[in-house]
C-alpha positions in Angstrom: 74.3 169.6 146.4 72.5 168.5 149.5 73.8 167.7 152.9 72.8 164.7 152.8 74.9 163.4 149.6 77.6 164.8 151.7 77.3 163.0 154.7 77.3 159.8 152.9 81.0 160.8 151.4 84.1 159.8 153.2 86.6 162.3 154.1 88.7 161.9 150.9 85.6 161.9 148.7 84.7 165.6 151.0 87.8 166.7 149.9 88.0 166.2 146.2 84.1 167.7 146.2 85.2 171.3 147.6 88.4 171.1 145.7 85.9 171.1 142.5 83.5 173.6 144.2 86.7 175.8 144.3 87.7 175.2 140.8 84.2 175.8 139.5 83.7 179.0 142.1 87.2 180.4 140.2 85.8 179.6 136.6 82.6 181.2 137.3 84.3 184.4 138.8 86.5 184.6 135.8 83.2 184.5 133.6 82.0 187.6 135.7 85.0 189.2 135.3 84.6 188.8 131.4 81.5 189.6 131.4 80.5 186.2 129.9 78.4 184.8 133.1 74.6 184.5 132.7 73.1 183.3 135.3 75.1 185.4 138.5 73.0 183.1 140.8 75.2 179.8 140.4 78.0 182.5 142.2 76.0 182.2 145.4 74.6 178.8 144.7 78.9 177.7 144.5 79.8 179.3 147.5 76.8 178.0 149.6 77.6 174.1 148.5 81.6 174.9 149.7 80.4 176.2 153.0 78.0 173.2 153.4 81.2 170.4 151.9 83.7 172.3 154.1 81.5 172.2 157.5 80.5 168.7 156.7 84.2 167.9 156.1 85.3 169.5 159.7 82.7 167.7 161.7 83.5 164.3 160.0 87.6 165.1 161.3 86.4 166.0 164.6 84.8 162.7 164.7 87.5 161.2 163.6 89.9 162.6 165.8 87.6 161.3 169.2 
């Protein structure tokens, strides 16, 4: 996801997109684990877009809290 569709979220809308990046990260883990995960890439691809949704997320509260 880009940073730009981010930005345009609100705060609640931030929040339920990293709670699904975290569900989908935990799925995908499980899938290594099993050994039933293809493509390892989308690991790294998951944990990149929660990094961007959760930075975007703290700079729109510290905004918010001004």
């Amino acid at each position: 996801m880009k940073a730009s569709e981010l930005r345009a979220k609100d705060v609640a809308g931030l929040e339920k997109e990293v709670s699904d990046l975290l569900k989908a990260h935990f799925g995908l883990r499980m899938q290594k684990a099993t050994q039933q995960l293809t493509n390892h890439s989308q690991l790294g691809k998951t944990k990149r877009d929660i990094a961007r949704a959760k930075t975007i997320l703290a700079e729109k509260k510290k905004e918010a809290a001004k």
